[in-house]
PLY file of the C-alpha trace (Angstrom):
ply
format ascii 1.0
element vertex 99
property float x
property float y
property float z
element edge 98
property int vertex1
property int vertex2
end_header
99.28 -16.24 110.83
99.95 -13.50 109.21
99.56 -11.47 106.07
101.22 -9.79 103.48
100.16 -6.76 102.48
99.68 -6.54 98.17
98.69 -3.10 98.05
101.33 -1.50 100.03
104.23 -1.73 97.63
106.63 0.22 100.04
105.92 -1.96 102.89
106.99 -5.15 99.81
110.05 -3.01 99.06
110.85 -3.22 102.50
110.07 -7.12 102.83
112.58 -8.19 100.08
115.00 -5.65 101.21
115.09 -7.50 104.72
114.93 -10.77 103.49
117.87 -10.50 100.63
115.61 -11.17 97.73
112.49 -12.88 98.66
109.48 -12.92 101.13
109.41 -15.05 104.41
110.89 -16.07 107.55
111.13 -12.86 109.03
109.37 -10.43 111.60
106.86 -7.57 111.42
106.39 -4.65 113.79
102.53 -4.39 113.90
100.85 -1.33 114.59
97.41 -1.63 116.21
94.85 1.29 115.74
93.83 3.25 119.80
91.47 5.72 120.56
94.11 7.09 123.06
96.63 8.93 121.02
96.13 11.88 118.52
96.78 10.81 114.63
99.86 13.57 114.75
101.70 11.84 118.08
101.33 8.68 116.16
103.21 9.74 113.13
105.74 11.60 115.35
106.48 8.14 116.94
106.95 6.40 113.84
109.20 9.22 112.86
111.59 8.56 116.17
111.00 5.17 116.29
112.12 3.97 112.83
113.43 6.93 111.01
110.35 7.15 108.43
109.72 10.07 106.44
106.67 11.99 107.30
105.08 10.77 104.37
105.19 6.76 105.28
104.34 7.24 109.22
101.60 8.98 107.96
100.44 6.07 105.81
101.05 3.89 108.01
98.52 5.71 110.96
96.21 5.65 108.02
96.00 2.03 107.51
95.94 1.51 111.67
93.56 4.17 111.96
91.65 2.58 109.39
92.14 -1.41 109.52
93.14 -1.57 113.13
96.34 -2.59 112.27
99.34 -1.68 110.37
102.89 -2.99 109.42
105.29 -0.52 110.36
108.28 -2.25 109.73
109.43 -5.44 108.67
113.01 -6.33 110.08
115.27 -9.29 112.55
113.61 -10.48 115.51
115.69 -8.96 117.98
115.66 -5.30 116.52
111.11 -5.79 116.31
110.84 -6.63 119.67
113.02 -3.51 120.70
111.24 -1.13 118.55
107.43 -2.95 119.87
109.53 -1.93 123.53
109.77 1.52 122.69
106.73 2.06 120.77
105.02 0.39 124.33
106.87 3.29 126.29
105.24 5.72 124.11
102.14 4.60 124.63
101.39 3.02 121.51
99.91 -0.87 120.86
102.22 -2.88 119.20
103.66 -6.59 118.62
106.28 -8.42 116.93
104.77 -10.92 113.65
106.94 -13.48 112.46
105.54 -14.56 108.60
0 1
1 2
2 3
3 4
4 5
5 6
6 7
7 8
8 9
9 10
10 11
11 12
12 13
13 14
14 15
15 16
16 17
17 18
18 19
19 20
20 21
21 22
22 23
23 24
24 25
25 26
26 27
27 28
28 29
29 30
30 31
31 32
32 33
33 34
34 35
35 36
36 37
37 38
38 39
39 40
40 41
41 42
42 43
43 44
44 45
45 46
46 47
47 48
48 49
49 50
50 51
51 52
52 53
53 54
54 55
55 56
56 57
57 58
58 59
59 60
60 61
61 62
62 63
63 64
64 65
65 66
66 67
67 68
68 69
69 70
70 71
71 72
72 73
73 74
74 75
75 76
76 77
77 78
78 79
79 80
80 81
81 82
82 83
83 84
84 85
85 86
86 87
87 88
88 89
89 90
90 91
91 92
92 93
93 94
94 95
95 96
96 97
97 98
């Protein structure tokens, strides 16, 4: 099961902008916290991976860094699972939610 995040109103932004007006039935790239990869390569990815300005990759390592976890991006199934494939490559822990 998971969660929505309340106090993250970018990452709700993003939720009703994938989902046409409302929240459910769709699918959640989660990012999971490592003690592998420096904070800075972890914002970089974000950066490549889904085009986010410095400012939200950063937040977004923040909350992993801090929680363990993180939603990076909310979007269709097919798109999560190839962005979860290429954060993988890079090293980083991810998976694919569906809420």
């Amino acid at each position: 099961m998971s969660t929505i995040v309340t106090d993250r109103p970018d990452l709700k932004n993003k939720v009703r902008d994938s989902q046409g007006g409302g929240v459910g039935g769709g699918n959640q790239v989660v990012l999971f916290n490592d003690d592998i990869n420096p904070f800075d390569y972890v914002v970089h990815c974000l950066m490549n991976v889904f085009q986010h300005p410095e400012g939200v990759a950063l937040k977004i390592t923040e909350e992993a860094h801090h929680k363990g976890r993180a939603i990076a991006e909310v979007e269709e199934a097919d798109k999560a699972r190839e962005h979860v494939q290429q954060l993988f490559g890079m090293g980083l822990m991810a998976s694919v939610e569906s809420f």
